[in-house]
Each structure stands twice: as structure tokens, then as C-alpha cells.
C-alpha positions in Angstrom: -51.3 -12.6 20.8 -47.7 -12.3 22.5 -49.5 -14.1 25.9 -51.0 -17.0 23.1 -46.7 -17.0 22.8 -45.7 -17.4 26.0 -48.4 -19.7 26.6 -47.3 -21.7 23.9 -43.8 -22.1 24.9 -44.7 -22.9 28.6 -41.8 -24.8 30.4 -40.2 -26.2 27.5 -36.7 -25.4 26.3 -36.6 -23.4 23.7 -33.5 -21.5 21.3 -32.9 -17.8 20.8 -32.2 -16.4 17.1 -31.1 -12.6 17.6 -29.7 -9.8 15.1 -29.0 -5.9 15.3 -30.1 -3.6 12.7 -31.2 -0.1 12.5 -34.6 1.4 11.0 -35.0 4.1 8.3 -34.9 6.7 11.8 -31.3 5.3 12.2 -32.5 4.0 16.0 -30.8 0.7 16.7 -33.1 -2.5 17.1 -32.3 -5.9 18.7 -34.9 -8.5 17.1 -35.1 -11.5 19.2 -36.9 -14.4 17.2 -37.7 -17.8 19.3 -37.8 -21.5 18.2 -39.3 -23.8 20.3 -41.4 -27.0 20.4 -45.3 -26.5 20.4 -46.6 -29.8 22.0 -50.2 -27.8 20.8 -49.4 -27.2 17.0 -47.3 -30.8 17.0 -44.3 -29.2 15.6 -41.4 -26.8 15.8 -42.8 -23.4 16.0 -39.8 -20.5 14.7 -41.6 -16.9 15.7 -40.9 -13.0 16.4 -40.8 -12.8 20.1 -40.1 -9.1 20.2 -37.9 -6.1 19.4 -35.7 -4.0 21.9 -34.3 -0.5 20.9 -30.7 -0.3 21.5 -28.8 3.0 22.6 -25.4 1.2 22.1 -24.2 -2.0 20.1 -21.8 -3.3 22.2 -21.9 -6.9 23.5 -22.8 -5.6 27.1 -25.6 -3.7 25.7 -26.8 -6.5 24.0 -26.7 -9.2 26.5 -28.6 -7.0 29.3 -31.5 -6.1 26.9 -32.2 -9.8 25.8 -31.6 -11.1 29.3 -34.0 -8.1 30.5 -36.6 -8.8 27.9 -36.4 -12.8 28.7 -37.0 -11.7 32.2 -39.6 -9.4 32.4 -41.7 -9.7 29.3 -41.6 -13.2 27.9 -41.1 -14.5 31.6 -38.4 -17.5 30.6 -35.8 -19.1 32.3 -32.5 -18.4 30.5 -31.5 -21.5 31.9 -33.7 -23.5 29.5 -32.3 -21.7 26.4 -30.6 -24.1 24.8 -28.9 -22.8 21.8 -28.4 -19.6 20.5 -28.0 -18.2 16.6 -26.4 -15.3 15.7 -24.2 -13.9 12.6 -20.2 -14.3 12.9 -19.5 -11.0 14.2 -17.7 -10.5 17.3 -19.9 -8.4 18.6 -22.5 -12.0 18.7 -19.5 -14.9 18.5 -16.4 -13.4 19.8 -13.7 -15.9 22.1 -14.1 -12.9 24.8 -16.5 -9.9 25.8 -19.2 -11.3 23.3 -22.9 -12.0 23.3 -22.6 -15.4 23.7 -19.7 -15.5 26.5 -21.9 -13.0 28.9 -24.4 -15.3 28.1 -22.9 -18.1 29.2 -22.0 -17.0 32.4 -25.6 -16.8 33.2 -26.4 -20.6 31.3 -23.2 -22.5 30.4 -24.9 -25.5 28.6 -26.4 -23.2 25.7 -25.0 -24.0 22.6 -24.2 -21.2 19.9 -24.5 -21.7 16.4 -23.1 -19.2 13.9 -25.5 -19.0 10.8 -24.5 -21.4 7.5 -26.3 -18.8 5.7 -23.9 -15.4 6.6 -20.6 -18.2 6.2 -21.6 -19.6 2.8 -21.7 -15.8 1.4 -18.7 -14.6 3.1 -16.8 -17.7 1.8 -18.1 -17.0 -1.8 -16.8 -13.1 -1.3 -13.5 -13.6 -0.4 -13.0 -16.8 -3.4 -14.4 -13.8 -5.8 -11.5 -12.0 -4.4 -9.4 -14.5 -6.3 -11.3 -13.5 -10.2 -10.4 -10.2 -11.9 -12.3 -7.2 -9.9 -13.9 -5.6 -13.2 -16.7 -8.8 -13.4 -18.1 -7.6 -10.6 -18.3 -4.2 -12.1 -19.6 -5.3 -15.1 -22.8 -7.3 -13.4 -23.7 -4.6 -10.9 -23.1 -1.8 -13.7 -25.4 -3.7 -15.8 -28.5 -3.4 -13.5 -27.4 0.1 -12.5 -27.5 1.2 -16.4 -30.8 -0.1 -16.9 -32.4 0.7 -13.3 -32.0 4.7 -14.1 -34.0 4.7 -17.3 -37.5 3.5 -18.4 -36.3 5.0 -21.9 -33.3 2.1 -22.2 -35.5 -0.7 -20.4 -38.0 -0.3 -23.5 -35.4 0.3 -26.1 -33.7 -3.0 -25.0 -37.0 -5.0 -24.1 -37.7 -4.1 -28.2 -34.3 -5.1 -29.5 -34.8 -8.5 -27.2 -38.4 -8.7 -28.4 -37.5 -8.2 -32.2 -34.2 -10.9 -32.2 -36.8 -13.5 -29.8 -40.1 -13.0 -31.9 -41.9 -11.5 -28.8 -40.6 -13.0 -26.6 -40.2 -10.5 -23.3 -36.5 -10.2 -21.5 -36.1 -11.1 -17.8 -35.6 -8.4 -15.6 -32.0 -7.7 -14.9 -31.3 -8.2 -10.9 -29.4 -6.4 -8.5 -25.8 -7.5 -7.2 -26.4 -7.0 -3.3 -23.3 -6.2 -1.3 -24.6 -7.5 2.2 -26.3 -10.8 0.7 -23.6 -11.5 -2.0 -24.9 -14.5 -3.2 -27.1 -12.6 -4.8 -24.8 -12.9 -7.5 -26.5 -16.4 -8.5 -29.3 -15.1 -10.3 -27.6 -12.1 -11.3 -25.1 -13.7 -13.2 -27.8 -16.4 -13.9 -29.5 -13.7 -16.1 -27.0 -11.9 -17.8 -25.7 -15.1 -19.5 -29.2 -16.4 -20.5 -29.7 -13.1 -22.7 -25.9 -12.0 -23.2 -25.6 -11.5 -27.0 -28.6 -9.4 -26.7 -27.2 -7.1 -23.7 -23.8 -7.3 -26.3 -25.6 -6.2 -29.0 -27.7 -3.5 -27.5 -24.4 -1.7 -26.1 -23.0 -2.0 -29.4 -26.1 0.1 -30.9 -25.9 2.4 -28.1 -22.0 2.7 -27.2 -22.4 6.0 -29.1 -25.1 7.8 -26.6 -23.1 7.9 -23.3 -20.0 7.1 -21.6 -21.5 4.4 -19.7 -22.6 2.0 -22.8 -19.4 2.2 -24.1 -17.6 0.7 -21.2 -20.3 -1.8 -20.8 -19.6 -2.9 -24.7 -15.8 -3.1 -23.9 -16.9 -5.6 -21.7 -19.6 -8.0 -23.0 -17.3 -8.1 -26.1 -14.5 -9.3 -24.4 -15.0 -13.2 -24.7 -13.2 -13.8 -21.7 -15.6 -11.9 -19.7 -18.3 -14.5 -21.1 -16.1 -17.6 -20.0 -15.3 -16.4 -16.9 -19.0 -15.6 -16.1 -19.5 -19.5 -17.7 -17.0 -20.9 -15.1 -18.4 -19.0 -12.6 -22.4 -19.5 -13.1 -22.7 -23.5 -11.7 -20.6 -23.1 -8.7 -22.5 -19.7 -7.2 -25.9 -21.3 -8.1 -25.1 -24.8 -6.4 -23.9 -22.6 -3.3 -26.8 -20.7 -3.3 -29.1 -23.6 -3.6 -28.0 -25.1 -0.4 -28.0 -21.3 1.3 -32.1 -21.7 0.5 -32.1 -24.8 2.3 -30.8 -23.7 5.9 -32.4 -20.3 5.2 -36.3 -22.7 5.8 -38.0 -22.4 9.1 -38.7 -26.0 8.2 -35.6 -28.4 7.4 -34.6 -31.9 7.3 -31.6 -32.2 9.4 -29.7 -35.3 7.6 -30.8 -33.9 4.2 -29.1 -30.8 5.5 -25.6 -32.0 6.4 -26.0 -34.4 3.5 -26.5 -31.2 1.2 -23.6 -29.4 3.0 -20.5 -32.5 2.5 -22.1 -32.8 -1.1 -20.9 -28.8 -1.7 -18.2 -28.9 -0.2 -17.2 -32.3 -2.4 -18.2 -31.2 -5.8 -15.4 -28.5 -5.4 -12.8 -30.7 -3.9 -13.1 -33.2 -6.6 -12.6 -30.1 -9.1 -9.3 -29.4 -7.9 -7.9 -32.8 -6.4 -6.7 -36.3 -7.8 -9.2 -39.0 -8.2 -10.0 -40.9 -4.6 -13.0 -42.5 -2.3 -13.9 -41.2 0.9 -14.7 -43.3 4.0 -17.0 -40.7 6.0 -18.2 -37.6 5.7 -15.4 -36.3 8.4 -12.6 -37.6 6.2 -14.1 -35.2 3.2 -13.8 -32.3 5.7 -10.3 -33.3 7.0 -8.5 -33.9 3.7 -5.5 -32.0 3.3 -6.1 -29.3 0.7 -2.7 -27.7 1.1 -1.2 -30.7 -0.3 0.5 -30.1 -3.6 1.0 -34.0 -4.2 -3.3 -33.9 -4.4 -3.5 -31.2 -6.5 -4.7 -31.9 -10.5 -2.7 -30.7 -13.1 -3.8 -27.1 -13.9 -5.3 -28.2 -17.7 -7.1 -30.9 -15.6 -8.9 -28.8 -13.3 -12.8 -29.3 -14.1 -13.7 -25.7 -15.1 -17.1 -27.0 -15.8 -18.8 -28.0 -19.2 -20.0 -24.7 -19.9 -17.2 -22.9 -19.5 -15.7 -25.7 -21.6 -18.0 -24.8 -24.6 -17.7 -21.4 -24.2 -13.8 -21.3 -24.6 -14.1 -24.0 -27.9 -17.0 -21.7 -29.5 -14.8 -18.3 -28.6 -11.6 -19.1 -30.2 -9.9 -17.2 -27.0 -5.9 -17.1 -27.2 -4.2 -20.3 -25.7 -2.5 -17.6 -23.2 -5.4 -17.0 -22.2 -7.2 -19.6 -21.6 -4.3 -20.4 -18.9 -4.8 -17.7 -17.2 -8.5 -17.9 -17.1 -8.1 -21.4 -15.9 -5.5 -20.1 -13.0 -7.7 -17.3 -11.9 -10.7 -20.4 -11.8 -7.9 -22.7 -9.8 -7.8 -20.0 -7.5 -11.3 -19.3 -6.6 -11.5 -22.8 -6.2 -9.2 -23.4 -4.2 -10.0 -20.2 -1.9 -13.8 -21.4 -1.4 -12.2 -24.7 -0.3 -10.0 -23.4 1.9 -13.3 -20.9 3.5 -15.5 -23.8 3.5 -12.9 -25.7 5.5 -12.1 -22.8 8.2 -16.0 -21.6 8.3 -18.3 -25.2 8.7 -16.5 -27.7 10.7 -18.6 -26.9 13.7 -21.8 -26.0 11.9 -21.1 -30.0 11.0 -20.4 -31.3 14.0 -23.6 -29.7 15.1 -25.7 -31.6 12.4 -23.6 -34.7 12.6 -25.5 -34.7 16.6 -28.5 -33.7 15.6 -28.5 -36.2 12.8 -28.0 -39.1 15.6 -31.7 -38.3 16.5 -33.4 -39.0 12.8 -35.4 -41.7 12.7 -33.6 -43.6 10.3 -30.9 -43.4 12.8 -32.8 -44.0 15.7 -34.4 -47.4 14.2 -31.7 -48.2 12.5 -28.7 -51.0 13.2 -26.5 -47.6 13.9 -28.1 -46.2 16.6 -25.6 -44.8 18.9 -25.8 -45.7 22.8 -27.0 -42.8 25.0 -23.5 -42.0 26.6 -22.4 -41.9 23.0 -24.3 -38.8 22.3 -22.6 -35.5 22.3 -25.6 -33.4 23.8 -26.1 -35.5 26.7 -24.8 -33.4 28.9 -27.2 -30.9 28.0 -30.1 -32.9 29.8 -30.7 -31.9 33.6 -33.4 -34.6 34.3 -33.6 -38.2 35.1 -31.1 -39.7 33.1 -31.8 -43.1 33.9 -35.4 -43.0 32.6 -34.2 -40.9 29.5 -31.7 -44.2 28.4 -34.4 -46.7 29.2 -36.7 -45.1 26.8 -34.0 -44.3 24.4 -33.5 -48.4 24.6 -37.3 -49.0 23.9 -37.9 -46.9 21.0 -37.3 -49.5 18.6 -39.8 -52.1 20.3 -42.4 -50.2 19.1 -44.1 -49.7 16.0 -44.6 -46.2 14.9 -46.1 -44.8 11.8 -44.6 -45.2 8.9 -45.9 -41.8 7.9 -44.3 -40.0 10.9 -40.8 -42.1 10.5 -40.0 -40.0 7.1 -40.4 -36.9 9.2 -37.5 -36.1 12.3 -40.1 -33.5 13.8 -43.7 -36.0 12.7 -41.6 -38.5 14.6 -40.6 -37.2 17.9 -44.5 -35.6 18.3 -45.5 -39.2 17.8 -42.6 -40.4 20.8 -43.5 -37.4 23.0 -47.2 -38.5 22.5 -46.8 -42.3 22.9 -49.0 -43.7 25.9 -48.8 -47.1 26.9 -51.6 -49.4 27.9 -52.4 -47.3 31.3 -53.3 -44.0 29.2 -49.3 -42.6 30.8 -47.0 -41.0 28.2 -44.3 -43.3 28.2 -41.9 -41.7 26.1 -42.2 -38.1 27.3 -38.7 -37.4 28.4 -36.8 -38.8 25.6 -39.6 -37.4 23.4 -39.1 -33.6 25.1 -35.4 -34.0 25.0 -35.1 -34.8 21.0 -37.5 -32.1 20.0 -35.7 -29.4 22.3 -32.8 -30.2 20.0 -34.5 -30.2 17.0 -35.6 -26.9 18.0 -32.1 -25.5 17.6 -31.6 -22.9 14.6 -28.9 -23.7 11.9 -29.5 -20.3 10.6 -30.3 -16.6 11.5 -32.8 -16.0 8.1 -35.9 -15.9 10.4 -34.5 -12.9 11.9 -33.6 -11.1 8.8 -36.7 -11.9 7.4 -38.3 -10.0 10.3 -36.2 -6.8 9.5 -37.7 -7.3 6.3 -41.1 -6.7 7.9 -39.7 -4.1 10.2 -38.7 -2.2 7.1 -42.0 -3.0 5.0 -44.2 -1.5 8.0 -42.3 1.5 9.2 -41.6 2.8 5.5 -40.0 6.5 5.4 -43.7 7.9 4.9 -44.4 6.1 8.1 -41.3 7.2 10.1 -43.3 8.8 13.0 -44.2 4.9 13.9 -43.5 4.4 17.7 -41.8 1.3 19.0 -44.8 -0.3 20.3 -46.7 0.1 16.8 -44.1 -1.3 15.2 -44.0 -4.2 17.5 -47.2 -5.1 17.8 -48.0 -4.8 14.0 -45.4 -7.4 13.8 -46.5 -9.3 16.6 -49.9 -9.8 14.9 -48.0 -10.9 11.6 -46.1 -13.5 13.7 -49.0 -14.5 15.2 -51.0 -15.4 11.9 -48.2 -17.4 10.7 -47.4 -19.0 14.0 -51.7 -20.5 13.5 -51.3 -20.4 9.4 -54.5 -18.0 8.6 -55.3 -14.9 6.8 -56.8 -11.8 8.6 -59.8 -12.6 6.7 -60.1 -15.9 9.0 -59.2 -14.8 11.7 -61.1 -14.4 15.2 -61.0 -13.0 18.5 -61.0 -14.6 21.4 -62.8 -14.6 24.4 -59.8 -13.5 26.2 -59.5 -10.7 23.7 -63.2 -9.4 23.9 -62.9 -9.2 27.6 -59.8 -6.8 27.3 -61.6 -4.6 24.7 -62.8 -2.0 27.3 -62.3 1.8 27.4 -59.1 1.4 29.3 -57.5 0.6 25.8 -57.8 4.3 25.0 -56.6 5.6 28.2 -52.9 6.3 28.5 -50.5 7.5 31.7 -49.7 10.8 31.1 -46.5 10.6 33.0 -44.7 7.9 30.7 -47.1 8.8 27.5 -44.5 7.3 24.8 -47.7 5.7 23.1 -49.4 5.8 20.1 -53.0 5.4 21.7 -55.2 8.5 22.1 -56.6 9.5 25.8 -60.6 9.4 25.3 -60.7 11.8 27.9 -58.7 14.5 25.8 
């Protein structure tokens, strides 16, 4: 199955994802994850390439294993790595002494993308920063009071039951403190049954410590508009996070979906005014006090607008509920603005190769593109097919779809039976092929942690790896073990040599037949 890999890839260029993390054995693992173009499966292919155990973390450490494992296991020229995804540490992303600097001494043209994912939840952090520290204590000591007790999940599911006429409640969710956007649903949840959680503390302030300070709380009706205020803006954030965190992705839609956040909170804060491009929403001064609205004129949102008329809070306040939103505001504006810029520059060149683009009246000239200098072949040939694309008539089917498209270009033979559009066709889906996100790797740890469970923690590294080699390999050809068969290369290597292991380096988990 990891040979049906390398195979796949071949000689095309291809993009790295890569993450540290540690097992339930505390041993340090490197997942590297690759995304490349399969001219076989006609599309972009995002799959576990392998895991390395690390004895340090340090950038040194990391860069010789993932060079090493490029080298002699999948057998690829670093040289045709094209991009690189990592988190925003700087271990990965630092200026100096990093990841991707050592990296770049070896291949200067890859291009390293820090994930959207990891900057829209640090972004949300610090803004929370900027709201009173007990909300956060009050959602995550919700789950934690319930989470403890079957005893108080069925007393409350009865009290919900009884005020709903049988209806059941939803589960209450955990805040996570490494995926903080978590909070979404969270908070999501509590508000849809709030009077209920309210009156359930009430009922049972007098048991324990706990339900008492939880009632302080949920009758505070300030709690209840902050949460109000807060509930749109984390949900719209998290709903673009899902979007970059797909294997699968539409780049324009994409960048489209990131200016649109980052918008619908400027125009919260700032005076009335239109736009010419999407850099000029990115660029506009936010510092500016002469742009700022009038603190009553801030949009706190329509729900949180309801919630104050129905709650009768104190005018007092209300103002300083409204200051505390100004501030989040204008702190997630200020993140989004130091975080993105070059997570948009990156899809602002990738969106120059949609097809809408491409066919379009806008189509940029060759020289005009900022990954040009990327390409190492015949240049000339690569700008007279970039010319002839829009002579021809593709389907209309494939034109919707960036990835659909390209296949089609790459595949395009002329009246001889000769691909004519193979270089511009391999060039765009190389580029395609680089990762906006690291969520393919942490969804691997996920695996990682799902196979080698803490009744399972004798598992040796090449168990480990394989099991989730065979995982990635079923996705990579989208069937179910019950559909799935060997192949005649796989038969032929099903002799009793499996079973027999070298005594001298026996770190295996195979048992010698001999023995």
C-alpha cells in the first residue's frame, strides 16, 4: 500500500503537511501527510505518507528526519516539494533556525503556508481575552458539572423533559483549550436550553458548592447577553475554520469566505463605506479613531439586542457590556489583520488559476503571475498554452470545478493523439496541490490516538504505521475493507519470509516461525 503511494506520486511535485505530537507512551512523533496530483484518480489526492519517532523537538531534529524519510523511504526529490504546511510555531515557521529555513536551504522555491485553521483560533483566543474571564469559567464548568455524574445528567434531562413535554436535552459539549473554537457549539448549546440549565441550578444550588456558583451565574442577565453578543461572531468564524479544514476546497470560494469574515466585523465597528478590492478591506486603517462608530452604534448583533430589551439590565451596564463587545471586536480585527495577509496573498495566486479566471476577460498575462518563478521547465511552451486555453471549448461540467478543470487541460490531446496542454496542465495542478491548512495531519493524530489506545500501549512503531497506512490507503481508493482486494503484487509477497524476522535488529511486532 505505501509502494501503491509512491507509485502514485511518481515525478510530480507534490506539498508536505507536517505536525509533532506525542502518543499516550509520551514518545514524540513527526506525522508527515502528502498532497499531490494523482494524474490516475484525476484529482488532488491529500494522504498519510508516514510517521517518524522523534528523540528531540528541535527544528534540527525535525528537518533531518523528514529530509531522511523523503530520502530513503518515499524516494522523492525535495526539490519538487513545492509548498509546505505547518502550525505557527517557531519551532515550524520561525524567521531563523526553523523548519522551514533549514528547508529551504536544501529547496529555496518551496513555499510555506501557516495553517488558516491554528490562526483563526488563536485570533478568537486572544479577542476573548478582551470579555470578562468568568464566561469562560462558567461554559467549561457547565460540561464539567454534568460530565462527573450520571445522577445530575438524568435529573436535568427530566426537569428538560418535563418543561419541553418529552422532548430530550442536547448534550452539553466540552470547551477544548487547544481547539478553542470549540467554543461555537459550546456556547451554541448552552443558550438554546439556558432557562432550563438556570432553573435546574436553582433547584439544586442547595446540594453542593458547585451549583451554587453555577446559579450565581446563569442568573446574572449579563452573563446571558454577553453569551448573546458573543454566539454569531464565534459560530461565523468557526464556519469558515470547517471550510479550509476540507481535503477538498474551492479556492475562490475560500478567499471569498475569508474577506467576507473579516468584513462582517469591520463593518460592526467602522463608519459606513464601499470597498474597491478585496486588498483595500485588508489594508484599511483600523487604528483610525476618525473610522470608528460611536460606542451605542456599534452593531452588537440582533440577539444580543433582544436579550438586553427583554432583560431590563441597568443602563450602566449595558455600556459596559457594549465596551467589553467593542473590544473583542476590535481585538479580532486587529488578529485577523496581523495573522492572514499572507494566507491571502496565497489564495489571491492561486485564485488567478480558477477557471472563471482563466476564461475570463481578467485573465492575467503569464509574467503577471506570482508563482512563475516556481516553474523550472520550458517556459516558452508553458505561456503558449497558457494563451490557448481559451480557444478551446471545455466542459462545461469540468469549468465549475478548479481541480475537474485542470485534469481536463492536463488530459487535452489535439488531433495527433499528443497532450497538448500537459505543462500548463501539470503546472496549475501542482499548485492546486498546495495545503491551506494542517487539519489532515491532526486528523491523523486522531487515528494515531484511536489505534494505539492505553490498553494497546505495547503497539510498536511499525504497527502503528502500517495500521494507518492501510486506513490511508482505503480512503486514498474510497472503499471499505469489506471491498477491498489484494493484488497480484500483494499475493506474490505473502510468503513465509513475512514471519521471519532479523534477530539482530528485532524491533518488530512479527513472530519468527522458526521459534
Amino acid at each position: 500500500m505505501f509502494s501503491d503511494l509512491r507509485r502514485d506520486i511518481g515525478d510530480s511535485d507534490y506539498s508536505l503537511i507536517i505536525d509533532e505530537s506525542t502518543d499516550n507512551t509520551m514518545k514524540k512523533k513527526l506525522c508527515i501527510v502528502v498532497r499531490y496530483p494523482s494524474y490516475e484518480k484525476k484529482r488532488i489526492v491529500t494522504s498519510f505518507a508516514g510517521l517518524v519517532e522523534l528523540e528531540r523537538g528541535t527544528a534540527e531534529a525535525v528537518t533531518t528526519a523528514l529530509l531522511e524519510f523523503l530520502e530513503k523511504h518515499m524516494k522523492l526529490d525535495v526539490k519538487k516539494c513545492i509548498g509546505l504546511g505547518t502550525d505557527g510555531c517557531n519551532t515550524m515557521s520561525g524567521a531563523h533556525n526553523s523548519v522551514i529555513s533549514k528547508l529551504r536551504e536544501v529547496n529555496p522555491h518551496v513555499t510555506h503556508i501557516k495553517c488558516i485553521c491554528h490562526s483563526l483560533q488563536l485570533c478568537t483566543s486572544y479577542a476573548m481575552k478582551k470579555l470578562p474571564s468568568h464566561l469562560e469559567y462558567m461554559l467549561s464548568q457547565t460540561y464539567r458539572y454534568f460530565s462527573s455524574s450520571v445522577l445530575r445528567q438524568q435529573k436535568y434531562a427530566n426537569l428538560y423533559s418535563t418543561i419541553n413535554v418529552g422532548e430530550q436535552p442536547l448534550k452539553i459539549l466540552q470547551l477544548c483549550d487547544t481547539r478553542w473554537l470549540a467554543i461555537a457549539p459550546c456556547l451554541s448549546r448552552i443558550l438554546h436550553q439556558y432557562d432550563e440549565l438556570k432553573l435546574h441550578f436553582e433547584i439544586s444550588k442547595h446540594e453542593d458548592y458547585a451549583a451554587d456558583l453555577l446559579y450565581q451565574m446563569y442568573k446574572d442577565p449579563a452573563n446571558k447577553a454577553f453569551l448573546a453578543f458573543l454566539n454569531p461572531i464565534v459560530s461565523q468564524v468557526n464556519r469558515v475554520n470547517k471550510m479550509f479544514e476540507a481535503d477538498q476546497c474551492n479556492v475562490s470560494k475560500l478567499l471569498a469566505e475569508l474577506i467576507s469574515l473579516y468584513q462582517s466585523v469591520l463593518i460592526r465597528l467602522m463608519m459606513p463605506r464601499t470597498f474597491s478590492s478585496q486588498q483595500a478591506v485588508i489594508n484599511f486603517d483600523v487604528d483610525d479613531d476618525r473610522n470608528h462608530l460611536p460606542l451605542q452604534a456599534v452593531d452588537m448583533g440582533v440577539q444580543f439586542n433582544i436579550e438586553v430589551g427583554q432583560s431590563n439590565l441597568d443602563p450602566g451596564i449595558v455600556t459596559t457590556i457594549r465596551k467589553h463587545g467593542r473590544d473583542f471586536l476590535m481585538q479580532l480585527l486587529k488578529e485577523l489583520q496581523m495573522r492572514l495577509p499572507s494566507n491571502v496573498q496565497l489564495l489571491q495566486s492561486m485564485d488567478a488559476l480558477s477557471p472563471e479566471t482563466v476564461l475570463g476577460i481578467r485573465k492575467p498575462r503569464l509574467q503577471e503571475l506570482s508563482f512563475l518563478p516556481k516553474y523550472n521547465g520550458d517556459i516558452s511552451k508553458l505561456d503558449e498554452q497558457w494563451q490557448r486555453l481559451g480557444t478551446v471549448s471545455w466542459p462545461r461540467d469540468s469549468v465549475l470545478d478548479a481541480e475537474k478543470f485542470w485534469m481536463e487541460v492536463y488530459g487535452h490531446t489535439d488531433a495527433s493523439g499528443e497532450k497538448d496542454f500537459s505543462e500548463v496542465g501539470k503546472f496549475a495542478l501542482s499548485l492546486l496541490a498546495i495545503p491551506v491548512s494542517n487539519a489532515s495531519v491532526e486528523r491523523v493524530f486522531s487515528q494515531m490516538n484511536l489505534v494505539k489506545s492505553k490498553l494497546r500501549n505495547r503497539m510498536q512503531q511499525t504497527s502503528l504505521e502500517n495500521t494507518l497506512h492501510v486506513r490511508a490507503f482505503m480512503q486514498r481508493n474510497g472503499i471499505c475493507c469489506h471491498k477491498f482486494t489484494p493484488s497480484q503484487e500483494m499475493l506474490s509477497l505473502f510468503t513465509q519470509d513475512i514471519y521471519c524476522v532479523d534477530k539482530a535488529n528485532d524491533n518488530s511486532d512479527y513472530i519468527d516461525i522458526d521459534a
